[in-house]
N, CA, C and O atoms as a DFTB+ gen file, in Angstrom:
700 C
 N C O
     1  1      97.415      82.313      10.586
     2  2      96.732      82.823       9.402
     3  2      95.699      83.865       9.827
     4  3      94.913      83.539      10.716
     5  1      95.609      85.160       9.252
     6  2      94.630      86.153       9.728
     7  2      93.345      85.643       9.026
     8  3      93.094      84.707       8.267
     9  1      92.570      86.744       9.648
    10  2      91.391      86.891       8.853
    11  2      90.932      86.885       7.514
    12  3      91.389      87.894       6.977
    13  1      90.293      86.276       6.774
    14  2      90.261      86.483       5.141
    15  2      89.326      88.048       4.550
    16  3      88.570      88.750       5.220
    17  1      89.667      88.186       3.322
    18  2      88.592      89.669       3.234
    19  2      86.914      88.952       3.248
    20  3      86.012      89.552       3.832
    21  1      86.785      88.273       2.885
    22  2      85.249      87.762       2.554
    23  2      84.905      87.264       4.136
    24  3      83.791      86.790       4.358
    25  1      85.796      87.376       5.117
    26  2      85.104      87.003       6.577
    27  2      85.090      88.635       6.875
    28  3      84.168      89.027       7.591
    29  1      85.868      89.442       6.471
    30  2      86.438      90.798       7.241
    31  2      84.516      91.447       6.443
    32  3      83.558      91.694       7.175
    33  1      84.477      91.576       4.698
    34  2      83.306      91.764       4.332
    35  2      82.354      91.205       4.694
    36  3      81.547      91.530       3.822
    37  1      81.856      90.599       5.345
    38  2      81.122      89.489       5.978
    39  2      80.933      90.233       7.747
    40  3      79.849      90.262       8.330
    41  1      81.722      90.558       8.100
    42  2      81.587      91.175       9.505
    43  2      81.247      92.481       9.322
    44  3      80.824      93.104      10.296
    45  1      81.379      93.173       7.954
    46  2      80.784      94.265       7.776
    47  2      79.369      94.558       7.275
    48  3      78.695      95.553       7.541
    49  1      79.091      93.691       6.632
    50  2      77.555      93.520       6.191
    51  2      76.541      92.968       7.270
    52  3      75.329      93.177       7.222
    53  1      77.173      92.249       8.234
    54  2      77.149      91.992       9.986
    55  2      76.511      93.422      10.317
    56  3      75.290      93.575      10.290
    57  1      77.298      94.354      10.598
    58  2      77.435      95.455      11.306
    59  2      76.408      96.211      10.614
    60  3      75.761      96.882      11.418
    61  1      75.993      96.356       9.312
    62  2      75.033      97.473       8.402
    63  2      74.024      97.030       8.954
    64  3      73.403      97.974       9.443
    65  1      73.458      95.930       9.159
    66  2      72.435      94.876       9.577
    67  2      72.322      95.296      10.952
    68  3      71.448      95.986      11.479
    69  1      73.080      94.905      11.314
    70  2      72.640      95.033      13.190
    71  2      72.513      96.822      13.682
    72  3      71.886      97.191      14.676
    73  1      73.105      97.560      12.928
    74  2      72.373      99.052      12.985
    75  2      71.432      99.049      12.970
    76  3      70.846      99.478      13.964
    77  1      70.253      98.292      11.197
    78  2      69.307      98.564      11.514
    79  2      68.897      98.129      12.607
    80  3      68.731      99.029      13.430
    81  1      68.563      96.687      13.114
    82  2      68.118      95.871      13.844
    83  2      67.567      97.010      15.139
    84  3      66.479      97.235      15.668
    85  1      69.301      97.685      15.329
    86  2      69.329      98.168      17.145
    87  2      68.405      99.464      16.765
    88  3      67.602      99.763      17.649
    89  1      68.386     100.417      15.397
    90  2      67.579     101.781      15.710
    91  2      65.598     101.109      15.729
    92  3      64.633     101.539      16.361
    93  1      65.722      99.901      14.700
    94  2      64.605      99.853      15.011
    95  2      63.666      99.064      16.536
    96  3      62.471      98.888      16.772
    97  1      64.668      98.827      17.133
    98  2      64.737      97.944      18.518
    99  2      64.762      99.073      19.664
   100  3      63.951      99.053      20.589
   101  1      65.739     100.045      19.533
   102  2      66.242     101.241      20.216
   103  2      67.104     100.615      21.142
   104  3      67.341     101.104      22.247
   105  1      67.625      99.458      20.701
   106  2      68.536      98.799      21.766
   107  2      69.766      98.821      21.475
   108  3      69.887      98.117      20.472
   109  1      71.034      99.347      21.867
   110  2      72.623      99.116      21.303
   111  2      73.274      98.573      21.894
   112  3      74.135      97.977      21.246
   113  1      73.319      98.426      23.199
   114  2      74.247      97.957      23.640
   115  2      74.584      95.852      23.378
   116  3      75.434      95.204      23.988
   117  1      74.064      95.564      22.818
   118  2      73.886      94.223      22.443
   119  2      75.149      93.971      21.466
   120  3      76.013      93.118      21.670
   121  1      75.091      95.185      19.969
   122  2      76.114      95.346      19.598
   123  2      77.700      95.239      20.157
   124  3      78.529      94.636      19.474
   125  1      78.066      95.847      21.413
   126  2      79.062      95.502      21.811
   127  2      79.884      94.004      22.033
   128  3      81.096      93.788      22.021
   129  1      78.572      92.927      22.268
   130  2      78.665      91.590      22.734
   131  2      78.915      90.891      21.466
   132  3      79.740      89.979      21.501
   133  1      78.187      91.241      20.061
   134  2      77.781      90.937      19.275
   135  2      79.123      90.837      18.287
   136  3      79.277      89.844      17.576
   137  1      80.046      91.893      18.292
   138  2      81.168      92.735      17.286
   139  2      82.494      92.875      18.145
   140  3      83.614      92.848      17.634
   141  1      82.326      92.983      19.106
   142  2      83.746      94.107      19.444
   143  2      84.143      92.560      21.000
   144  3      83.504      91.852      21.778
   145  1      85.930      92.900      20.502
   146  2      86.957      91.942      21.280
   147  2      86.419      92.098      22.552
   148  3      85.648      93.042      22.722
   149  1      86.708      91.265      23.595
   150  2      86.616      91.544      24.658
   151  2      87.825      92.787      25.356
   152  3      87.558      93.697      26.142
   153  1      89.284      92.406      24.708
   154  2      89.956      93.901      24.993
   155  2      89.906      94.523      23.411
   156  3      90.123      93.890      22.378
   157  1      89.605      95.751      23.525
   158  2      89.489      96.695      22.153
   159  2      89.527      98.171      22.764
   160  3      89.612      98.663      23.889
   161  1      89.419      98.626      21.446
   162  2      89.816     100.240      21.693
   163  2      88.539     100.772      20.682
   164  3      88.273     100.399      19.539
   165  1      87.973     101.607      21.387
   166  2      86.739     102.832      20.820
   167  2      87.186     103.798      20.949
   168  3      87.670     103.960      22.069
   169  1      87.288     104.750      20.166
   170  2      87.689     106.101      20.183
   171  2      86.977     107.193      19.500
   172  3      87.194     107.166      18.289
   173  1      85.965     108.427      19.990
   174  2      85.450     108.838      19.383
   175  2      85.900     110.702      19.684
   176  3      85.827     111.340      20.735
   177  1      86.246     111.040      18.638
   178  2      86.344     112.771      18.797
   179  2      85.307     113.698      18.506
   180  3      84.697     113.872      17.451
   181  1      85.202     114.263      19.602
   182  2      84.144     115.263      19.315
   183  2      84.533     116.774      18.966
   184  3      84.410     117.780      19.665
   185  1      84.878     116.674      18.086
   186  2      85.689     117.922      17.449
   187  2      86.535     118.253      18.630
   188  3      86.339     119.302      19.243
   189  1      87.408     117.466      18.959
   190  2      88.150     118.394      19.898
   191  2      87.125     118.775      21.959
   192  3      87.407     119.065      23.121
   193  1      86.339     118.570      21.365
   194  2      85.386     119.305      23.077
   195  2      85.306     118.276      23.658
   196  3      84.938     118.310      24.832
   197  1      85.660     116.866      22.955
   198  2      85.234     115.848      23.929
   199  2      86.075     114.768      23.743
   200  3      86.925     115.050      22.898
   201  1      86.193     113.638      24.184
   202  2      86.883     112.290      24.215
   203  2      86.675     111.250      24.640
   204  3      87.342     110.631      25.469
   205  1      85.418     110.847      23.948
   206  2      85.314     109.089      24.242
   207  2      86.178     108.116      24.073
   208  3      86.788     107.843      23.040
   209  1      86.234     107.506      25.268
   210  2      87.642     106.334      24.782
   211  2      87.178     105.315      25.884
   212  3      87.052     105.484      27.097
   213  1      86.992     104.363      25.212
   214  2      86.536     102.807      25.870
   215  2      87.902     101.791      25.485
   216  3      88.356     101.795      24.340
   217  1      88.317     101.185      26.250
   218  2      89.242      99.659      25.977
   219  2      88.498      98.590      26.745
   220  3      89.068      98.386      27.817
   221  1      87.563      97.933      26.597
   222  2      87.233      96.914      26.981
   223  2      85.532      96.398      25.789
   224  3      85.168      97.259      24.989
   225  1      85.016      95.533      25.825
   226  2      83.751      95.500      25.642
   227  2      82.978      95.972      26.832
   228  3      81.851      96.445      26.687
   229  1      83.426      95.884      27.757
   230  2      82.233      96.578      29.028
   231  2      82.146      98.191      28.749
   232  3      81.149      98.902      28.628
   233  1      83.502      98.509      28.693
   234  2      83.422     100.203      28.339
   235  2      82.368     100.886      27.217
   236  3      81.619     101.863      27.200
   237  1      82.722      99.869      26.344
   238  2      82.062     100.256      25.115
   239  2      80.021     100.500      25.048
   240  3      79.219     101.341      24.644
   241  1      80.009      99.132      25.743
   242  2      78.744      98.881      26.106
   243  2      78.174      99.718      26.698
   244  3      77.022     100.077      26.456
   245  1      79.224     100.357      27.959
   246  2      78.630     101.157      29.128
   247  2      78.717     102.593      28.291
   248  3      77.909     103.481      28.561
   249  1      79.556     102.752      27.441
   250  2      79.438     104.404      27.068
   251  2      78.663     104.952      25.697
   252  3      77.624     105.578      25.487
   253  1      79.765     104.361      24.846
   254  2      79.355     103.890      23.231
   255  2      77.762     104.147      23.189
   256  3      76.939     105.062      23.182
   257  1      77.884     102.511      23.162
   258  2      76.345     101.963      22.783
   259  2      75.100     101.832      23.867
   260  3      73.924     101.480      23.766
   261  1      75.992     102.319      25.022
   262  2      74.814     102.730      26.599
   263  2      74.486     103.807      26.499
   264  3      73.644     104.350      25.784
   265  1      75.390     104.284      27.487
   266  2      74.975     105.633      28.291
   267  2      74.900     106.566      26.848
   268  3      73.933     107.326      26.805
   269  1      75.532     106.581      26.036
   270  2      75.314     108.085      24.884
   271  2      74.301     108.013      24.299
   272  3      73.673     108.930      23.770
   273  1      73.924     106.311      24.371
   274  2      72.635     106.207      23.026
   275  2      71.245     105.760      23.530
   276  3      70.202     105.463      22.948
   277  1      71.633     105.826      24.888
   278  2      69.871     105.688      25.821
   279  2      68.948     106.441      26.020
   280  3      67.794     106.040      26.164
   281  1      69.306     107.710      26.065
   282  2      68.457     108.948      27.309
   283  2      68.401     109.778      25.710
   284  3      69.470     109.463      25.187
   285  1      67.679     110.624      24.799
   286  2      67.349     111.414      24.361
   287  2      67.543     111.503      22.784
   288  3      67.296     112.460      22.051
   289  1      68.166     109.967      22.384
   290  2      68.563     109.545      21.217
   291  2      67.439     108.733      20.637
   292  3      67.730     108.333      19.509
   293  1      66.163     108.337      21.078
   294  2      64.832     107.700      20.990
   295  2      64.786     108.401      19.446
   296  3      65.150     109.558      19.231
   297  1      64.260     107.461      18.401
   298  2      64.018     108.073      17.050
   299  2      65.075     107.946      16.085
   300  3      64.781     107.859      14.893
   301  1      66.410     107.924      16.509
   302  2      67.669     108.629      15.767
   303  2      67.774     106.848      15.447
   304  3      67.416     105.841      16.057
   305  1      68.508     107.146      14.078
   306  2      69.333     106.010      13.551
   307  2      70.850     106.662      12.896
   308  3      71.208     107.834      12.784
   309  1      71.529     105.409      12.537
   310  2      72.815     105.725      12.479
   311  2      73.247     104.604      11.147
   312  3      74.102     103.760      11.417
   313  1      72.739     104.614       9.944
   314  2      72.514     103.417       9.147
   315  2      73.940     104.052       8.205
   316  3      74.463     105.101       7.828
   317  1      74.089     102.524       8.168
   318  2      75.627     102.679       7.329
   319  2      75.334     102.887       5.794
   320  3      74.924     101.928       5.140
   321  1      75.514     103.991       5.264
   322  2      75.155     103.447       3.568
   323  2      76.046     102.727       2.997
   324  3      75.579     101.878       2.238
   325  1      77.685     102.774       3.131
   326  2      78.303     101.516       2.527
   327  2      79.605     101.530       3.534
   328  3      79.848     102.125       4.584
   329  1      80.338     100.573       2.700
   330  2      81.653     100.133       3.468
   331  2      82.438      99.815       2.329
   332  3      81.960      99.501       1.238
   333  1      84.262      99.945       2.726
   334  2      84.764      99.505       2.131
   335  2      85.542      98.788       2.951
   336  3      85.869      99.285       4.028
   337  1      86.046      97.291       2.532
   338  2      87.327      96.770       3.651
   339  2      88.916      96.144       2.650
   340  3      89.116      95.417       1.676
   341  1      89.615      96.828       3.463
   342  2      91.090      96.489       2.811
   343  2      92.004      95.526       3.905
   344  3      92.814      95.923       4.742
   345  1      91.657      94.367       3.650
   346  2      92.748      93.767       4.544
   347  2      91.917      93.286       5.421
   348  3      90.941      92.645       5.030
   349  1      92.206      93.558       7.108
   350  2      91.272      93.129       8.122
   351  2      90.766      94.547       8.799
   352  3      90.408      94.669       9.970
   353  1      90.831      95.931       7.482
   354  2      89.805      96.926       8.059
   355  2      88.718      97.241       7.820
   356  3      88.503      96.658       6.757
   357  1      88.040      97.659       8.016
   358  2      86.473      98.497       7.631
   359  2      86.535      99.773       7.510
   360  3      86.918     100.395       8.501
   361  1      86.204     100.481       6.353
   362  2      85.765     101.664       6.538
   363  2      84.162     102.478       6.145
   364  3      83.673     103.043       5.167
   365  1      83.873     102.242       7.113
   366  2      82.012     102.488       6.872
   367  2      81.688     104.166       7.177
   368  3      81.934     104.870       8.156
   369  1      80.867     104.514       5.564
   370  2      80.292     105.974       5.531
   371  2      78.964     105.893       6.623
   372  3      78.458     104.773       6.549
   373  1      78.492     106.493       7.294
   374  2      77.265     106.417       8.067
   375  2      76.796     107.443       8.179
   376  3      77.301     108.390       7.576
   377  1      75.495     107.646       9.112
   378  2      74.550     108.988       8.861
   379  2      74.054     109.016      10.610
   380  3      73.350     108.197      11.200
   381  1      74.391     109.661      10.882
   382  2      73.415     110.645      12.206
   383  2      72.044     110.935      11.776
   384  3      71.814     112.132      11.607
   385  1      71.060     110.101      11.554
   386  2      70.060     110.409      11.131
   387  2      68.918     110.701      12.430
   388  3      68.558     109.992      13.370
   389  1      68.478     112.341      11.918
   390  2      67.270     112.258      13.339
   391  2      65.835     111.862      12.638
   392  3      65.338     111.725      11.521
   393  1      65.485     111.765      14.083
   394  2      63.488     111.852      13.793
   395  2      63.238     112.251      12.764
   396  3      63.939     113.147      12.293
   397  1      62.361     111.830      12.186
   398  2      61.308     112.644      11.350
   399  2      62.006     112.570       9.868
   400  3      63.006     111.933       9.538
   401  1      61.051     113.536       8.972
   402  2      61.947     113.819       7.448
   403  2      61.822     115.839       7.756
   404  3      61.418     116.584       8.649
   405  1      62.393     115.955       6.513
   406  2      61.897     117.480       5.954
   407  2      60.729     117.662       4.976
   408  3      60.805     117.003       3.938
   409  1      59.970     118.224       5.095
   410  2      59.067     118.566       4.017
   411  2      59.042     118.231       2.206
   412  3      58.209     118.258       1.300
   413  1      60.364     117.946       2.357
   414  2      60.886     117.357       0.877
   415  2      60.965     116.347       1.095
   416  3      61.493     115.789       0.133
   417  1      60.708     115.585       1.965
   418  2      61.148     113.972       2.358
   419  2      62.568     113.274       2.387
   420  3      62.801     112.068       2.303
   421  1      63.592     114.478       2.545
   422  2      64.996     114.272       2.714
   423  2      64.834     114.100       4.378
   424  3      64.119     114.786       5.108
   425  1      65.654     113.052       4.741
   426  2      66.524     113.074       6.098
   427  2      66.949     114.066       6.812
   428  3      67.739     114.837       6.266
   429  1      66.593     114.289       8.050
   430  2      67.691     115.383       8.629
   431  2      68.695     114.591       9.174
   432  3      68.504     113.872      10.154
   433  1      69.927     114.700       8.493
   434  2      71.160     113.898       8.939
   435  2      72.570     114.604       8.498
   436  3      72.667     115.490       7.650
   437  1      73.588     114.054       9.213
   438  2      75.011     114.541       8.923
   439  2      75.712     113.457       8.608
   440  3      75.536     112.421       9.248
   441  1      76.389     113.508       7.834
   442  2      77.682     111.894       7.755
   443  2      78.860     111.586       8.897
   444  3      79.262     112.363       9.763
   445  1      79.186     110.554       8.701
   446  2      80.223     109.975       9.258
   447  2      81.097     109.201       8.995
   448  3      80.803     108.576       7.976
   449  1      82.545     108.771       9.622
   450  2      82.606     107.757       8.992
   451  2      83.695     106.825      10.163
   452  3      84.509     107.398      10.887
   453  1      83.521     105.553      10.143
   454  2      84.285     104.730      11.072
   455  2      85.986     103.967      10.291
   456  3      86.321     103.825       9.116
   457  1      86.523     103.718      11.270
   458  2      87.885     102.940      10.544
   459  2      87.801     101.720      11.497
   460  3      87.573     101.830      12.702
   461  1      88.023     100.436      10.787
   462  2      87.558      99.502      12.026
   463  2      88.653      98.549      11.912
   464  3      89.154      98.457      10.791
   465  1      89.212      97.693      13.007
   466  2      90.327      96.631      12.893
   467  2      89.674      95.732      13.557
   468  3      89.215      95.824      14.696
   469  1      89.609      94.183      12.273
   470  2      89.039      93.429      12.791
   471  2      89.978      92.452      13.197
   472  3      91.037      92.465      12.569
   473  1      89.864      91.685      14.009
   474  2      90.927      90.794      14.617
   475  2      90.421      89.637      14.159
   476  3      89.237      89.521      13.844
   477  1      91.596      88.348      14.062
   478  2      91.407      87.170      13.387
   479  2      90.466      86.069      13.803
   480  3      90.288      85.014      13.194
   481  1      89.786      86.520      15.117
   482  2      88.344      85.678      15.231
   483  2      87.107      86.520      14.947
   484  3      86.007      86.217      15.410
   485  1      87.344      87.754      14.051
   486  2      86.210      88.610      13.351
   487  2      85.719      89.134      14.273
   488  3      84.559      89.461      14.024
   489  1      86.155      89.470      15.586
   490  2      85.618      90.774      16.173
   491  2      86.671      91.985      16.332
   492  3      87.885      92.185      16.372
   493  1      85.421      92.675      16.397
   494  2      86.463      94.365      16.130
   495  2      87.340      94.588      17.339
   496  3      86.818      94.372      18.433
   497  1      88.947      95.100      17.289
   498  2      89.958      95.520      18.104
   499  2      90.361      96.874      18.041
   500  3      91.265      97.376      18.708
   501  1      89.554      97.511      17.099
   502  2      90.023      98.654      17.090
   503  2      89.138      99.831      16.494
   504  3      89.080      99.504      15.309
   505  1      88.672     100.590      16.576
   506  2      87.418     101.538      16.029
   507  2      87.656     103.234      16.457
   508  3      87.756     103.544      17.644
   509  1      87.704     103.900      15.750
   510  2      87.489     105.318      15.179
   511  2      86.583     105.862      14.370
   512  3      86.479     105.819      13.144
   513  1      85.951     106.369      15.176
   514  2      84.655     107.737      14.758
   515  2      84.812     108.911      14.597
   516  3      85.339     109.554      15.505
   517  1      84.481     109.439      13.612
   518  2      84.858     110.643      12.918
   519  2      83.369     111.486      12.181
   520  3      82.908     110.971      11.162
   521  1      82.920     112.329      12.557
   522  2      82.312     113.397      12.387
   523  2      82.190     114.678      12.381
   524  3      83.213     115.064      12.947
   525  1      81.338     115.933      11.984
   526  2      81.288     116.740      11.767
   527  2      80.565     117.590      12.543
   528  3      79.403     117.873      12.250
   529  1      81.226     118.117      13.687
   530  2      80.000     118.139      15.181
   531  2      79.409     119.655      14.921
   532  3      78.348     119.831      15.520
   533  1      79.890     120.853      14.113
   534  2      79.458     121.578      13.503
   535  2      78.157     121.372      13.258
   536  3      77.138     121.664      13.883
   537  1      78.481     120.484      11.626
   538  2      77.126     119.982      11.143
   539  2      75.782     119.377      12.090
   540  3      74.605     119.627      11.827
   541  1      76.187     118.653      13.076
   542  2      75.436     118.058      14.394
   543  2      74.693     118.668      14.812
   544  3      73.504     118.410      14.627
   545  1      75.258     120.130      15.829
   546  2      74.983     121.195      16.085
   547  2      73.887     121.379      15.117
   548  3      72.756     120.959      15.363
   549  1      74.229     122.092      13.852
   550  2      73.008     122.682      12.592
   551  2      71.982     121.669      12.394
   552  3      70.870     122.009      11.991
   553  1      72.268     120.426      12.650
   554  2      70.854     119.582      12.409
   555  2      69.857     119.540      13.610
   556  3      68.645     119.406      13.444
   557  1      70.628     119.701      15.191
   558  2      69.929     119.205      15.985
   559  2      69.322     121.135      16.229
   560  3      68.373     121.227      17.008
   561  1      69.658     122.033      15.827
   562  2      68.863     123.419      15.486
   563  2      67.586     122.706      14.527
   564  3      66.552     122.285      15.045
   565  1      67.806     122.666      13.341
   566  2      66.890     122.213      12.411
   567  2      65.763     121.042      12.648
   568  3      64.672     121.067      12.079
   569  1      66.137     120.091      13.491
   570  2      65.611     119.251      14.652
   571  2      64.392     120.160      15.320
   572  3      63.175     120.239      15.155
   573  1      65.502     120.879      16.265
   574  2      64.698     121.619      17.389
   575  2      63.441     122.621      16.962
   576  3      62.473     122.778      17.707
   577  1      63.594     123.390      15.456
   578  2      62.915     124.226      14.868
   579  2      61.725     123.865      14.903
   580  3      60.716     124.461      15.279
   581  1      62.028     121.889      14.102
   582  2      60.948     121.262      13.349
   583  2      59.774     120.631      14.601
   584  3      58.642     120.184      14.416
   585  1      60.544     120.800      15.892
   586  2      59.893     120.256      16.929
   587  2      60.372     118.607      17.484
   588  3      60.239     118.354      18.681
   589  1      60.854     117.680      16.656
   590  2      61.348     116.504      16.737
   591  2      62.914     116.393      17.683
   592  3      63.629     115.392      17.730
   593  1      63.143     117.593      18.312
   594  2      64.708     117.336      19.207
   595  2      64.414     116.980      20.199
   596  3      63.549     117.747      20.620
   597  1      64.689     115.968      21.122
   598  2      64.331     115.863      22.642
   599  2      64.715     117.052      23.166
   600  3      65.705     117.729      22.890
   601  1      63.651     117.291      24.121
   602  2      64.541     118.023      25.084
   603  2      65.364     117.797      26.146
   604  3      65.899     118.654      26.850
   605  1      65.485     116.045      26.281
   606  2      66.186     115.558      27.211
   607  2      67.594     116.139      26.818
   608  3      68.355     116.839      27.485
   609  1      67.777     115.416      24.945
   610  2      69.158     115.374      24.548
   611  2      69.446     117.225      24.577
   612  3      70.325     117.702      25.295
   613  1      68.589     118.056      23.720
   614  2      69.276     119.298      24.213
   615  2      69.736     119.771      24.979
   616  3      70.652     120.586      24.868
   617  1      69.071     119.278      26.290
   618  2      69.623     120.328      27.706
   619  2      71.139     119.340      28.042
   620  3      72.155     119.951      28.373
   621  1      71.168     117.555      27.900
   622  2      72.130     116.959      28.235
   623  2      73.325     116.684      27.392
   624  3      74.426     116.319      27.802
   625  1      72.968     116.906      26.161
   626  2      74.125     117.360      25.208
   627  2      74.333     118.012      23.962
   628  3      75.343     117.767      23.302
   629  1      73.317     118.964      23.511
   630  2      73.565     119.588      22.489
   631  2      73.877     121.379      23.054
   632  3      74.411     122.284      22.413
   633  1      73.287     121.402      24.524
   634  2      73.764     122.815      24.759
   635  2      74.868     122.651      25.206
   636  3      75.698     123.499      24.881
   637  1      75.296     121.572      26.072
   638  2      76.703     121.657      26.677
   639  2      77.998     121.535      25.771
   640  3      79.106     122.015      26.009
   641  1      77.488     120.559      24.358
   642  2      78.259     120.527      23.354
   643  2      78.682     121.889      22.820
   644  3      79.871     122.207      22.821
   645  1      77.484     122.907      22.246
   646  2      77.759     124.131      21.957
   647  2      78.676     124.821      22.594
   648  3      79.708     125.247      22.075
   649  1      78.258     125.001      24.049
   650  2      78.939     125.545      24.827
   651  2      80.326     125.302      24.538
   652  3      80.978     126.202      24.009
   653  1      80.878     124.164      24.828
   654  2      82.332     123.709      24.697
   655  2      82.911     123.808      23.186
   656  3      84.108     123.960      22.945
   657  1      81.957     123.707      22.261
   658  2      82.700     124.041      20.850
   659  2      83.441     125.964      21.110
   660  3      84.547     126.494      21.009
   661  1      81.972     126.429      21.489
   662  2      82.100     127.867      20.864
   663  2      83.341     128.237      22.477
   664  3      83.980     129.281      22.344
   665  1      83.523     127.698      23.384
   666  2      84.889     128.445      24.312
   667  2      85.916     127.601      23.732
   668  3      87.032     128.051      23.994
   669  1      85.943     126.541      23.040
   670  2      87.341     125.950      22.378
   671  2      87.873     126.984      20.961
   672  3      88.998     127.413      20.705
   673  1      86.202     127.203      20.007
   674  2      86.410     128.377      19.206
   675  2      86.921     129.892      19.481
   676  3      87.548     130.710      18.808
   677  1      86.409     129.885      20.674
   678  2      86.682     131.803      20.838
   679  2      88.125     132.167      21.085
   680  3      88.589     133.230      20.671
   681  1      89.091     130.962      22.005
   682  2      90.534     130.954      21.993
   683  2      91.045     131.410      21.138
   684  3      90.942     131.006      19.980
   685  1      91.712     132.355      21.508
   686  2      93.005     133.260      20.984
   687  2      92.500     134.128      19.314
   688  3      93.215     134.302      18.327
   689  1      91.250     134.473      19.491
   690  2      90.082     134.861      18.778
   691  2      90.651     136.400      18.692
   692  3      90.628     136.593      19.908
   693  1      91.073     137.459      18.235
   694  2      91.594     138.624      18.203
   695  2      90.074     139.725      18.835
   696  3      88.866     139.486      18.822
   697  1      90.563     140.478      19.144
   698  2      89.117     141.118      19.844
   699  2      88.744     142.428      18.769
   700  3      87.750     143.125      18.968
C-alpha cells in the first residue's frame, strides 16, 4: 500500500515549516536527514550553465543544502508560499528571497518551483528544481546596488554564473 495524500500533504507542510526553521537558523543541511531517502535523486538546472545532481542523502547534504547554501547565502530565505500534491508528489511554488526589503517593502526575490516524489515511508526519492537564473542574475544586481549582496557569493557565484550564462548565450549569435 503506498503513501496516502494526507501523509504525502503532511510531508509537505513538513517541508514549508522546516524552510522557515533552517533560514531562520541559517542551518540546511539537517533538512536532508530530516526529508530525503537515504538513496534519492536531486536535480537542479541552472539554466543550462550548470548541473547539480546528488543520489544519495550524503550528496544532497554535502551540495544541496551544504556547500551551495553555507558561504555567501547568510540572510537569504527560500520560503515556500504554497504546494500542491497529486498522488505521492509535491509541487511547491518558492521564492529566492534576498536580504533586506525595497523601499516599498516588497522582497527582493525570484520564484521557483520544485516537483517532489515521495516514497511510501514519506521521505522524498525524487526532487527537481526549476528556476529563472536570468531573473537571479537581475536580483542579485539589484542586491548588489542596494548594498545587501555578499561579496563572498558574487565573486563565488554570481560572476562565474554570468559568465557561463552570457558564453552559453553568445553561441552561434550572428555577428
Amino acid at each position: 500500500m503506498g503513501i496516502g495524500s494526507e501523509q504525502v500533504a503532511a510531508r509537505a507542510a513538513a517541508m514549508q515549516a522546516a524552510f522557515v526553521e533552517a533560514a531562520a537558523r541559517n542551518e540546511w543541511e539537517w533538512i536532508a536527514d530530516a526529508f530525503y531517502a537515504e538513496r534519492c535523486e536531486y536535480v537542479c538546472e541552472y539554466a543550462g550553465t550548470m548541473r547539480v545532481r546528488a543520489t544519495s542523502r550524503d550528496e544532497i547534504r554535502a551540495t544541496h543544502y551544504g556547500r551551495d547554501m553555507k558561504v555567501g547565502w547568510e540572510g537569504w530565505s527560500f520560503p515556500i508560499e504554497r504546494y500542491a500534491t497529486h498522488g505521492n508528489r509535491i509541487i511547491t511554488h518558492w521564492w529566492n528571497r534576498g536580504p533586506g526589503q525595497r523601499a516599498d517593502g516588497s522582497h527582493y526575490q525570484t520564484p521557483g518551483v520544485s516537483f517532489i516524489t515521495v516514497g511510501d515511508d514519506g521521505l522524498f526519492t525524487e526532487q527537481l528544481d526549476l528556476f529563472d537564473l536570468a531573473h537571479q542574475m537581475h536580483l542579485c544586481d539589484e542586491l548588489d546596488d542596494a548594498g545587501l549582496l555578499s561579496p563572498t557569493l558574487k565573486a563565488n557565484w554570481v560572476v562565474p554564473m554570468k559568465r557561463k550564462l552570457i558564453a552559453m548565450l553568445e553561441r552561434n549569435l550572428p555577428d
